[in-house]
C-alpha positions as CSV (number, residue, x, y, z in Angstrom):
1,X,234.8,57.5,-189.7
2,X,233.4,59.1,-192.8
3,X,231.8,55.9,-195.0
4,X,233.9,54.3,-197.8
5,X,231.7,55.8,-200.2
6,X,232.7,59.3,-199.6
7,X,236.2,58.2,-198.8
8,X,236.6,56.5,-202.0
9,X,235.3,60.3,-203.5
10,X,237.7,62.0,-202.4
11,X,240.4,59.6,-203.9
12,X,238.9,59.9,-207.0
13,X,239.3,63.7,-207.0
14,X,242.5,63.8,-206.4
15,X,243.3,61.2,-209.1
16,X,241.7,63.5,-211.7
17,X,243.7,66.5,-210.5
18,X,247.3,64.1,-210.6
19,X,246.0,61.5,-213.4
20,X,247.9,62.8,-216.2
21,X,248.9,59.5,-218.7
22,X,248.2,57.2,-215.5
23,X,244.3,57.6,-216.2
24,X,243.9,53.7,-216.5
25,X,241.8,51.1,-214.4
26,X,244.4,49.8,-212.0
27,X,245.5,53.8,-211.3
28,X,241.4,54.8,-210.3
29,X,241.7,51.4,-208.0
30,X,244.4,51.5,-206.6
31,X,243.6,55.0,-205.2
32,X,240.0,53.7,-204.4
33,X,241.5,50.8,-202.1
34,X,244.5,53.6,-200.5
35,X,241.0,55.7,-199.4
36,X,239.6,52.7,-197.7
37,X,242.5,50.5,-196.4
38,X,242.6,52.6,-193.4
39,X,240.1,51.6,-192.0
40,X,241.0,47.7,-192.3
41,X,242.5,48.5,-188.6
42,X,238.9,47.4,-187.4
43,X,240.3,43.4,-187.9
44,X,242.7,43.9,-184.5
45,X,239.7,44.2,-182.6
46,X,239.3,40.6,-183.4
47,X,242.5,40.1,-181.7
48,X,241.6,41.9,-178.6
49,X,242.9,45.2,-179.5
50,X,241.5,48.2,-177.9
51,X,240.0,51.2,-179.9
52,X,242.9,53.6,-178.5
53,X,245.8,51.0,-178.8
54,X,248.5,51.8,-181.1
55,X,247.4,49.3,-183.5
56,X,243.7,49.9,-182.6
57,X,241.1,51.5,-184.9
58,X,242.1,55.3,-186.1
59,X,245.6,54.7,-185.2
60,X,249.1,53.5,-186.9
61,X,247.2,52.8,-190.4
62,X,245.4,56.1,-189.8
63,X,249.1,58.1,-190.1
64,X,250.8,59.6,-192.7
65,X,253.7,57.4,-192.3
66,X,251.7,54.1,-192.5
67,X,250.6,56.4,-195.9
68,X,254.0,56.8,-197.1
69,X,254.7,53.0,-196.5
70,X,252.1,51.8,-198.2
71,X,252.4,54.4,-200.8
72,X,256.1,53.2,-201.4
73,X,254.9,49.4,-201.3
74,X,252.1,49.8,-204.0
75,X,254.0,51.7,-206.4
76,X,256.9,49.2,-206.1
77,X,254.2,46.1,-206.3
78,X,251.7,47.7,-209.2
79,X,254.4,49.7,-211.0
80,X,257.5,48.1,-211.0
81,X,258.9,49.5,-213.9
82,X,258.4,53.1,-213.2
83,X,261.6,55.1,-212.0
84,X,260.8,56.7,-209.0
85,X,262.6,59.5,-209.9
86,X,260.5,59.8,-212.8
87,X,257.8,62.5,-213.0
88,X,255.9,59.6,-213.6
89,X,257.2,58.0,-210.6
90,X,256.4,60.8,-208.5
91,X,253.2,61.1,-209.2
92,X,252.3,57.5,-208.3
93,X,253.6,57.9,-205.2
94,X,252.8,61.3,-204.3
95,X,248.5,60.3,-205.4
96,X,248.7,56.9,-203.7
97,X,250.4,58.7,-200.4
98,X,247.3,61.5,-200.8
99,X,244.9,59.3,-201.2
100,X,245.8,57.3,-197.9
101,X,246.3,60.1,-196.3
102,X,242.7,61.5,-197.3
103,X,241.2,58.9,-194.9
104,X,242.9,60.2,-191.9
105,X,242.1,63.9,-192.7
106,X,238.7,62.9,-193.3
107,X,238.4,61.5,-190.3
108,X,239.9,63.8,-188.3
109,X,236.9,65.8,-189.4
110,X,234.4,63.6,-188.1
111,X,231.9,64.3,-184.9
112,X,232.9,60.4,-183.3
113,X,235.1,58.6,-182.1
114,X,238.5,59.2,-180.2
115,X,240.5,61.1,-182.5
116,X,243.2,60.3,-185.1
117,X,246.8,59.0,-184.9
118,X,247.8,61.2,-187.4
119,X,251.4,61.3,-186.6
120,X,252.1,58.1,-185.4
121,X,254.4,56.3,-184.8
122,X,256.3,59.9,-183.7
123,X,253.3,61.0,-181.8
124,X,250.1,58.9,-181.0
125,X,247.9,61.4,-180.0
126,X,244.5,61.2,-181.3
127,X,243.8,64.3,-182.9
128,X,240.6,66.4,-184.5
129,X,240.6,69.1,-186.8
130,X,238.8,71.9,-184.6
131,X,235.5,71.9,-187.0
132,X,234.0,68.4,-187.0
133,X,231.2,68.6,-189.3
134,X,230.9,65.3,-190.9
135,X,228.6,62.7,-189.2
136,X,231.1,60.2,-187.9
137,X,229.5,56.7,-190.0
138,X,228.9,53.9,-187.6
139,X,231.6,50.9,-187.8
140,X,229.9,47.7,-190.0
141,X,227.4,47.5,-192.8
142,X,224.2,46.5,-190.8
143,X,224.4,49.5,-188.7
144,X,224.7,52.3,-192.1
145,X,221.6,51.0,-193.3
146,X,218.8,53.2,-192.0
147,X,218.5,56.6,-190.5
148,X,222.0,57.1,-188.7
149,X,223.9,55.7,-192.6
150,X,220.7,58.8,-194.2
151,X,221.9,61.6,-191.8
152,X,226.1,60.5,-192.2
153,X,225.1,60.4,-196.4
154,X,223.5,64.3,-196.0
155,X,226.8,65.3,-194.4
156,X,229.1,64.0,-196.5
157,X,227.5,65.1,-199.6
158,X,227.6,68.8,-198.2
159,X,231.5,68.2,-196.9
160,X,232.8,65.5,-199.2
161,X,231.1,65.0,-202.2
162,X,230.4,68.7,-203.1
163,X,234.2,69.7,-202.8
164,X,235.2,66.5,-204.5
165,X,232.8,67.1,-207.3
166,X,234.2,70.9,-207.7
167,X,238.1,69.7,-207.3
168,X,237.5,66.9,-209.9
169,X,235.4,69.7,-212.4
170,X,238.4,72.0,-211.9
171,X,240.8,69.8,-212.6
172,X,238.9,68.8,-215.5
173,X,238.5,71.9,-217.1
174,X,241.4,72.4,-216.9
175,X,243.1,69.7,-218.2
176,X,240.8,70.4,-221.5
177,X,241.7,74.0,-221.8
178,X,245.1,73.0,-221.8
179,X,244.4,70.5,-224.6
180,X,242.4,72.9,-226.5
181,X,245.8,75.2,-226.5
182,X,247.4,72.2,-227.3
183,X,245.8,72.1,-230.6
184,X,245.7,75.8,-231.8
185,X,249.2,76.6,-231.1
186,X,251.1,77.2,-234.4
187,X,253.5,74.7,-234.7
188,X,257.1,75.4,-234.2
């Protein structure tokens, strides 16, 4: 997996690009916890759960259908109000379904583990993305801390951050240009 740090990047990249009005605390952490949530799949293996099971780590909640459910699920808990068929609407669903999905991708880009159920439940093959060039992170906290958790940082800065950082400046630009416009158009 890539670590929840550059997981939780990502996310926040693609909530500045989609943010619009919705640029509030409960929007950035919401997407933060869709980035991560994945990977709470590691629990079954408390329950005897194998690694390539359906349920198992990297596959069900790794898909972009679990994504869409959960997508549907927080919008309808954190935004009640909001008409889904509201631009508004949309765009909750459509970051909080990205954002989800982000994990999978990410990990599907990884140089561990046994692939990812991408398309579960329709197909649960495991699947990679031909390049895998981020360090896969090792699974718990007490095993990031040192060298292996250094090297999986390098390489997620190079494929993660870096992109992230140039997505969310875009978007930002941007979305100041276009408020700069805003306020030297004559009025009509």
């Amino acid at each position: 997996m890539a670590s929840v740090f550059s997981h939780a990047v990502a996310g926040i990249a693609l909530g500045k690009v989609l943010e619009g009005k919705a640029s509030n605390l409960k929007f950035w952490l919401l997407g933060v916890f869709c980035t991560i949530f994945p990977d709470a799949d590691v629990i079954f293996f408390q329950f005897g759960v194998k690694y390539e099971d359906f349920w198992g780590h990297r596959g069900f909640m790794h898909s972009m259908v679990f994504a869409l459910l959960m997508a549907l699920l927080l919008k309808f808990i954190f935004y009640p109000r909001v008409k889904w068929n509201s631009r508004y609407g949309l765009m909750l669903g459509l970051y909080f379904f990205l954002c989800m999905t982000s994990h999978g991708l990410l990990d599907m880009l990884t140089t561990g583990g046994k692939g990812v159920a991408i398309l579960a439940p329709f197909d649960n093959t495991r699947y990679f993305f031909p390049w895998r060039v981020i360090r896969v992170s090792p699974i718990g906290i007490k095993n990031f801390f040192g060298e292996w958790g250094l090297t999986v940082l390098k390489s997620e800065f190079i494929w993660v951050w870096i992109p992230s950082a140039l997505i969310y400046g875009i978007a930002w630009l941007r979305r100041n240009s276009r408020k700069k416009l805003d306020k030297t158009a004559p009025n009509q």
